[in-house]
Backbone bond lengths (Angstrom), bond angles and torsions (degrees), N, CA, C in turn:
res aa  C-N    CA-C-N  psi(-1)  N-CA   C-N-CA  omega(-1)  CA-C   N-CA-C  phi
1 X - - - 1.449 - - 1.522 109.48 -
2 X 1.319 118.47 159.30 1.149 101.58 -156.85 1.885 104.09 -119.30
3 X 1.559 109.80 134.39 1.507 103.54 -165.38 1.522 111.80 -70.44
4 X 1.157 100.83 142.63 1.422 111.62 176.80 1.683 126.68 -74.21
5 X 1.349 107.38 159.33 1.920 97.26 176.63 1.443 108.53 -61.36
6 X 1.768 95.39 147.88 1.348 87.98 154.12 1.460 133.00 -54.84
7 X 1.384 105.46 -46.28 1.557 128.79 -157.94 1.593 89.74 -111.93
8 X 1.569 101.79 137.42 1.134 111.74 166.54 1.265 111.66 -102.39
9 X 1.314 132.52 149.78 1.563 131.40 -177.82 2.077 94.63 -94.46
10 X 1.249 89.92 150.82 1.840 88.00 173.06 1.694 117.05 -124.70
11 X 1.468 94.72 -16.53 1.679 117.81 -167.68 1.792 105.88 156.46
12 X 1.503 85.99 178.28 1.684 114.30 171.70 1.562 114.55 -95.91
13 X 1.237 115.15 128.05 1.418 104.96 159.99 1.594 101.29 -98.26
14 X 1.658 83.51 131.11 1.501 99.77 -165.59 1.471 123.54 -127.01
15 X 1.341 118.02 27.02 0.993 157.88 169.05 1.569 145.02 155.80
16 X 1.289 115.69 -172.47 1.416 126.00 -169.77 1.428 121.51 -71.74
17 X 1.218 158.00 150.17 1.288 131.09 153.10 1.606 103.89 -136.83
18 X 1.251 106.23 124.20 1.533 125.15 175.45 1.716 121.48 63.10
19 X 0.989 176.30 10.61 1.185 154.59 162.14 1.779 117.35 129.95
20 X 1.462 118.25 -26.79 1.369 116.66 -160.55 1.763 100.64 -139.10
21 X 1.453 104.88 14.97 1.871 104.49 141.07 1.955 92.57 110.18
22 X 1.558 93.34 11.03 1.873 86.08 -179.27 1.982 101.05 -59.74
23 X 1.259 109.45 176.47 1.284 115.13 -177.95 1.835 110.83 -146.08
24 X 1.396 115.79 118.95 1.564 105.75 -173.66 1.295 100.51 -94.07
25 X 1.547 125.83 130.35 1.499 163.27 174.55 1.586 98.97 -70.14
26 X 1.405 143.72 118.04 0.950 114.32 134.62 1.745 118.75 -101.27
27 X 1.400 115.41 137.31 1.419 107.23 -158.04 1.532 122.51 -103.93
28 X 1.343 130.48 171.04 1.384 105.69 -174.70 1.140 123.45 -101.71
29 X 1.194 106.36 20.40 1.569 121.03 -156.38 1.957 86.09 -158.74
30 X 1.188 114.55 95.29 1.207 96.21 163.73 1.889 144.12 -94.24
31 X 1.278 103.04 11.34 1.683 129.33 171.15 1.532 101.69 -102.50
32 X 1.817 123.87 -0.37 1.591 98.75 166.19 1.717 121.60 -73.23
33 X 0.913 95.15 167.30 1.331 115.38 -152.62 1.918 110.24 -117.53
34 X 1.267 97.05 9.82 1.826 121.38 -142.46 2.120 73.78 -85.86
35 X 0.923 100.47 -95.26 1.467 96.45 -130.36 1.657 98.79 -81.01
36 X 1.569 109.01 153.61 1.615 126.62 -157.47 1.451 95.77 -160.75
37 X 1.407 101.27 161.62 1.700 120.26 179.41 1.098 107.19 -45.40
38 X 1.539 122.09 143.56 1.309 119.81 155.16 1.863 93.09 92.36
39 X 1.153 134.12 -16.92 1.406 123.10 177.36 1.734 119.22 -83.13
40 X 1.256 108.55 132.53 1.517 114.26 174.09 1.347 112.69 -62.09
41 X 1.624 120.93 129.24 1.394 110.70 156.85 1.367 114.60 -147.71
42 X 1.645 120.99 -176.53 1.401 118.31 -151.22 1.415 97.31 -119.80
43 X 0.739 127.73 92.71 1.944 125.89 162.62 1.571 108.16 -41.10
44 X 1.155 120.35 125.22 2.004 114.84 165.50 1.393 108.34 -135.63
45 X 1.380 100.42 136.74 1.088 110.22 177.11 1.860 107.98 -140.15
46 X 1.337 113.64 114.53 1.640 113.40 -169.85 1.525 107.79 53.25
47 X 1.477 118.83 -114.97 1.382 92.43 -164.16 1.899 80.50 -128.22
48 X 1.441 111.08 46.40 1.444 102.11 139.62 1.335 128.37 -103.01
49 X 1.613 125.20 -176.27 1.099 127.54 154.15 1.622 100.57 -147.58
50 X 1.628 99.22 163.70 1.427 97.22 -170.38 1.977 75.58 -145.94
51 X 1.211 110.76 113.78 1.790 126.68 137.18 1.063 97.88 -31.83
52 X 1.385 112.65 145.53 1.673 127.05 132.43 1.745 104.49 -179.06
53 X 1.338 91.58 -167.78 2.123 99.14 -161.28 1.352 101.75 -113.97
54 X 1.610 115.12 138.76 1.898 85.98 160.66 1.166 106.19 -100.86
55 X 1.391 103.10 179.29 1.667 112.99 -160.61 1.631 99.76 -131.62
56 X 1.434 114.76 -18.10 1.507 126.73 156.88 1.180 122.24 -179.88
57 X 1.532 103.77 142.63 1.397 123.79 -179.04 1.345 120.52 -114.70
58 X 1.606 127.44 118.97 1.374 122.78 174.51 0.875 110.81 -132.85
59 X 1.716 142.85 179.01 1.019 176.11 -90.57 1.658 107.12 -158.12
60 X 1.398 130.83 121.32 1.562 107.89 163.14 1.605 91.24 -163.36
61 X 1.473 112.41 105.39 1.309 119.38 174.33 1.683 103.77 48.85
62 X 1.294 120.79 -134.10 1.904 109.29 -161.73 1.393 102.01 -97.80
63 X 1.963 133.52 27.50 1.075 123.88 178.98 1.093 79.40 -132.20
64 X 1.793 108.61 162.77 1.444 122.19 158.16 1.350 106.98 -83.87
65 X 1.191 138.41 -159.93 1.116 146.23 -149.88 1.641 102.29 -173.82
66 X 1.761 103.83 95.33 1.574 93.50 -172.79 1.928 115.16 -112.24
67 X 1.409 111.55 162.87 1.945 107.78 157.81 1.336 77.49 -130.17
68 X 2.005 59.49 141.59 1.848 89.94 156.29 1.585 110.82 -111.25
69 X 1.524 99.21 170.57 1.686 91.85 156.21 1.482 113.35 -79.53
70 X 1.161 105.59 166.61 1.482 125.34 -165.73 1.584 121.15 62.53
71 X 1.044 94.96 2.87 2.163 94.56 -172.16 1.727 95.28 -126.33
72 X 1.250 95.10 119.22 1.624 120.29 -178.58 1.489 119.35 -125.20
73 X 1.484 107.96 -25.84 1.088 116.36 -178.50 1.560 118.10 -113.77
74 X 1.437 115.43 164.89 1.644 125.25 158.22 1.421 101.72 -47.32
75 X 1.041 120.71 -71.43 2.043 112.71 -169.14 1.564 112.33 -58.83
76 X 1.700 130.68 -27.01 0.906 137.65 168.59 1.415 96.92 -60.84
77 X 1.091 140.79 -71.08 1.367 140.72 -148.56 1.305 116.69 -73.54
78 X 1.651 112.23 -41.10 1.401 111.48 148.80 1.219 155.87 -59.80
79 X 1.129 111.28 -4.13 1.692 148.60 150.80 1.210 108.53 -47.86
80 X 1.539 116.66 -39.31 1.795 127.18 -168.59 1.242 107.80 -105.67
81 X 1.290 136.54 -13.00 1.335 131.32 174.80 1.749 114.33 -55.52
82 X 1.309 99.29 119.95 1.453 95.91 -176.78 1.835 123.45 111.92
83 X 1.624 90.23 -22.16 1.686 95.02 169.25 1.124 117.16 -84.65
84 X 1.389 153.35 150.85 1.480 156.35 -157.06 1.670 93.23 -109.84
85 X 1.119 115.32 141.79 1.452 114.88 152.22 1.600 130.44 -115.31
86 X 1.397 85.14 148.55 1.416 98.07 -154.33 1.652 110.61 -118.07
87 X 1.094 122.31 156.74 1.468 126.99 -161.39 1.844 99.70 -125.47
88 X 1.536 131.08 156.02 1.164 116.89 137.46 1.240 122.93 -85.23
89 X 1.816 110.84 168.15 1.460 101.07 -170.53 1.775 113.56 -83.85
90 X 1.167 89.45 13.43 2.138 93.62 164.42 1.425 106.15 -80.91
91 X 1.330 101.42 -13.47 1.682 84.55 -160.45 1.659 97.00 -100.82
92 X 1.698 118.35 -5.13 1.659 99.14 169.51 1.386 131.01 -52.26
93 X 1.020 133.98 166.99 1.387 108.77 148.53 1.380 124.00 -97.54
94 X 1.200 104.44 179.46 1.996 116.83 -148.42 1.618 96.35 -78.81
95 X 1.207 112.80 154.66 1.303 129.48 -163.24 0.951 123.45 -95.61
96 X 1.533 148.39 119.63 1.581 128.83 -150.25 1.609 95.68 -105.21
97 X 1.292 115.44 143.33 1.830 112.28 173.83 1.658 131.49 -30.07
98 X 1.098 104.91 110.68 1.354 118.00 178.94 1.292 104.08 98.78
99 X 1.552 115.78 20.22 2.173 99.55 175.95 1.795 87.42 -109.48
100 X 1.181 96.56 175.75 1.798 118.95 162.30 1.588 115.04 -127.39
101 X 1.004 122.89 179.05 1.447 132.38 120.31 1.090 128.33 -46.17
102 X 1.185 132.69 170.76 1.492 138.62 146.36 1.864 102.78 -89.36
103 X 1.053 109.73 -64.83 1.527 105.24 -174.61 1.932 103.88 -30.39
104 X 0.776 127.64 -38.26 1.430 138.91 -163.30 1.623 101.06 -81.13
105 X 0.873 93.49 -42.39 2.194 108.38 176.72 1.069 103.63 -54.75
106 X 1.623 122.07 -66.76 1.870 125.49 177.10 1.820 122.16 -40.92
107 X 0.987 124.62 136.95 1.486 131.76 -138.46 1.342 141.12 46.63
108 X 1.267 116.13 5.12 1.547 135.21 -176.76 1.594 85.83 -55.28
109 X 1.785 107.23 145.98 1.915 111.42 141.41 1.405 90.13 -88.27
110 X 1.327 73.82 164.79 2.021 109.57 -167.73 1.805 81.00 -136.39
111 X 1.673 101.21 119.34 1.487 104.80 153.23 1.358 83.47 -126.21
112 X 1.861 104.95 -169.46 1.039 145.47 156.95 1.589 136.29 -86.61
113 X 1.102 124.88 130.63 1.416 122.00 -168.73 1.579 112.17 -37.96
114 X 1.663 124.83 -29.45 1.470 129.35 176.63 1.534 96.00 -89.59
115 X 1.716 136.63 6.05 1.485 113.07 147.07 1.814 95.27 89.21
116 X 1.573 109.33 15.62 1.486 126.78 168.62 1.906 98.47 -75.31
117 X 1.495 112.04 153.41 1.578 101.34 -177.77 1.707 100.74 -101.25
118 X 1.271 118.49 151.97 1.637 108.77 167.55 1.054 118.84 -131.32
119 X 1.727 122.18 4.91 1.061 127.45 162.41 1.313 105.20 127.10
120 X 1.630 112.88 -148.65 1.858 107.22 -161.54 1.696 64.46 -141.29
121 X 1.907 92.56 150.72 1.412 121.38 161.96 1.903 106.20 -77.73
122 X 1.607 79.64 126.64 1.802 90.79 -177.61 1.318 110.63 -101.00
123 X 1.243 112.79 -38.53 1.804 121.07 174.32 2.022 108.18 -152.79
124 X 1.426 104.27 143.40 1.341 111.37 161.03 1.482 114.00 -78.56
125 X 1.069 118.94 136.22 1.816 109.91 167.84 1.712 90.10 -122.33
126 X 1.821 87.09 134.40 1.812 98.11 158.08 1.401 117.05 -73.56
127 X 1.332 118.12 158.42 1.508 123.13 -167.86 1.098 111.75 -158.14
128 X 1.794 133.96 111.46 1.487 117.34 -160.42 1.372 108.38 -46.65
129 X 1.077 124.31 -40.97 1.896 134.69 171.12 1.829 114.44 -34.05
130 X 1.177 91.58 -61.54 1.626 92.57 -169.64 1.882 89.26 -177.33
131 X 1.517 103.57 -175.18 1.564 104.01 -167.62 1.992 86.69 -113.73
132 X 1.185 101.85 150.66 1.742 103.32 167.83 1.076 115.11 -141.69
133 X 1.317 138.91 145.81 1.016 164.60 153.95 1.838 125.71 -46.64
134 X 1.412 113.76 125.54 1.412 114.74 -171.83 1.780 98.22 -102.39
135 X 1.172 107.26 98.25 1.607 108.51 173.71 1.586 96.67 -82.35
136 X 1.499 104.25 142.96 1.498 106.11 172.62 1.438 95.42 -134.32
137 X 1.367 122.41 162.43 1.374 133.75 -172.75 1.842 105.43 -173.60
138 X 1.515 108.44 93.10 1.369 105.93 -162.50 1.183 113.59 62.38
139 X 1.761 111.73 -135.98 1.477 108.36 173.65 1.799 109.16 -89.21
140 X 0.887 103.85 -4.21 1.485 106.89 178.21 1.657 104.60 -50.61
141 X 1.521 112.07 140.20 1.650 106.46 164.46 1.709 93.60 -148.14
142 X 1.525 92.79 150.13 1.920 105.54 177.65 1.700 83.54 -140.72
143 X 1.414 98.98 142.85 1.413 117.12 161.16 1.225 90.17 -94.09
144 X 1.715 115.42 154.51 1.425 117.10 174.56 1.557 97.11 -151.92
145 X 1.254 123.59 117.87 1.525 137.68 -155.82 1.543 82.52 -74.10
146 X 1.505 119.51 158.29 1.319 114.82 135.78 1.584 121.44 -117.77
147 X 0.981 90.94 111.23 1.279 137.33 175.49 1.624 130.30 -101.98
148 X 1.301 129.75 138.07 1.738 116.90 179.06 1.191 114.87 -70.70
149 X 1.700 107.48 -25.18 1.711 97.38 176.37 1.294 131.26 -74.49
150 X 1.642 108.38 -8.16 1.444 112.80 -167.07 1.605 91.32 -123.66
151 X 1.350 136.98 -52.84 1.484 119.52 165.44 1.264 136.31 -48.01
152 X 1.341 119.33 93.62 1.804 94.63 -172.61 1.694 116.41 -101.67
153 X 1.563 103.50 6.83 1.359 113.78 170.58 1.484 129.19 -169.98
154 X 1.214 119.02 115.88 1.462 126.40 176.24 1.776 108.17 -83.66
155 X 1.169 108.15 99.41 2.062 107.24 172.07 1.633 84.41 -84.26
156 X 1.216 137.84 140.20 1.573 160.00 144.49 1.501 97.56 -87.55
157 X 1.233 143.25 -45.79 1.447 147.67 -167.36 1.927 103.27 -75.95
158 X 1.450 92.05 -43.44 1.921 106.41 -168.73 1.702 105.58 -88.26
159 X 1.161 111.36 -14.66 1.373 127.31 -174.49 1.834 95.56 47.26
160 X 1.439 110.60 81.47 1.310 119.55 171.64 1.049 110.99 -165.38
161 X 1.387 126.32 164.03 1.617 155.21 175.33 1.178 126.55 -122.91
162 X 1.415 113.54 85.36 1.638 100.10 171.60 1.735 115.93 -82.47
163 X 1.320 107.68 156.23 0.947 120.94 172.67 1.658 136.39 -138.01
164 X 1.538 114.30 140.38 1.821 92.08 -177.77 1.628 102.20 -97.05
165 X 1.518 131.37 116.90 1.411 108.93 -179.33 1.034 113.30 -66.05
166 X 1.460 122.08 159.08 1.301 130.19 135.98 1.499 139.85 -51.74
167 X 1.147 121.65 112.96 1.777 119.37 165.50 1.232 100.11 -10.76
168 X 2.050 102.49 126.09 1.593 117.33 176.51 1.701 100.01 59.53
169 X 1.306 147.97 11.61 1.661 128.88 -170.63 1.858 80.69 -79.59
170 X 1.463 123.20 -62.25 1.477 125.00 -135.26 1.944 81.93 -91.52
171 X 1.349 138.67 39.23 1.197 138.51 -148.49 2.227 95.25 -111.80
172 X 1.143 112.79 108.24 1.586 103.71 -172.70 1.483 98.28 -62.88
């Protein structure tokens, strides 16, 4: 089975917001639910990292809106533009039957219910619709929704995905 990151990535802070060191998140997952006051997290940037706490998290159109400790100011906050934040995986929350990660999705094989190959998951993309999967295989690429009609099995142990396509899904 295959070990997981330490650090989970959640997004970029990708800019400034207002005057007194707020920071806008854009996230990769925007319905997580992960990070709240009082939680530890890891800023990275290349092969730093910088600890710190937030002190608040809100809502503002498709970014959150975060404080940290130690950043009070505009020049403080701009200092951080550009570091990703990152979570450990203690700090997700627990998984209700039948969900995953995405981090856990990336390197999966992807066959087909007839045991055809379609390649390994390279990235999840969110989608107001549903989230899908980028199978790559050479230059070959299939988006493959996940979906119940087209997933009919996640192995986490087999590191695989079967799937039944849909009419036209595996279509160049």
């Amino acid at each position: 089975m295959r070990t997981a990151p330490t650090l989970l990535p959640l997004g970029p802070l990708v800019n400034t917001h207002g005057i007194r060191g707020e920071l806008r998140l854009l996230p990769y997952n925007p319905d997580s639910t992960t990070l709240r006051p009082g939680l530890h997290v890891v800023l990275r940037r290349a092969d730093e990292e910088f600890p710190r706490q937030l002190t608040g998290v809100r809502r503002h159109k498709r970014f959150l809106l975060l404080t940290l400790d130690g950043c009070d100011s505009l020049d403080a906050a701009e200092a951080l533009v550009g570091c990703e934040l990152c979570v450990t995986l203690d700090d997700l929350p627990p998984l209700q039957a039948g969900e995953v990660y995405h981090y856990e999705l990336v390197g999966m094989a992807v066959v087909t219910s007839a045991g055809d190959s379609l390649g390994t998951v390279t990235e999840v993309l969110t989608t107001p619709a549903h989230d899908v999967c980028v199978v790559r295989d050479g230059a070959a690429e299939h988006l493959i929704p996940l979906v119940a009609n087209v997933v009919r099995e996640i192995d986490r142990d087999g590191r695989r995905i079967v799937v039944e396509p849909l009419p036209g899904l595996l279509d160049a």
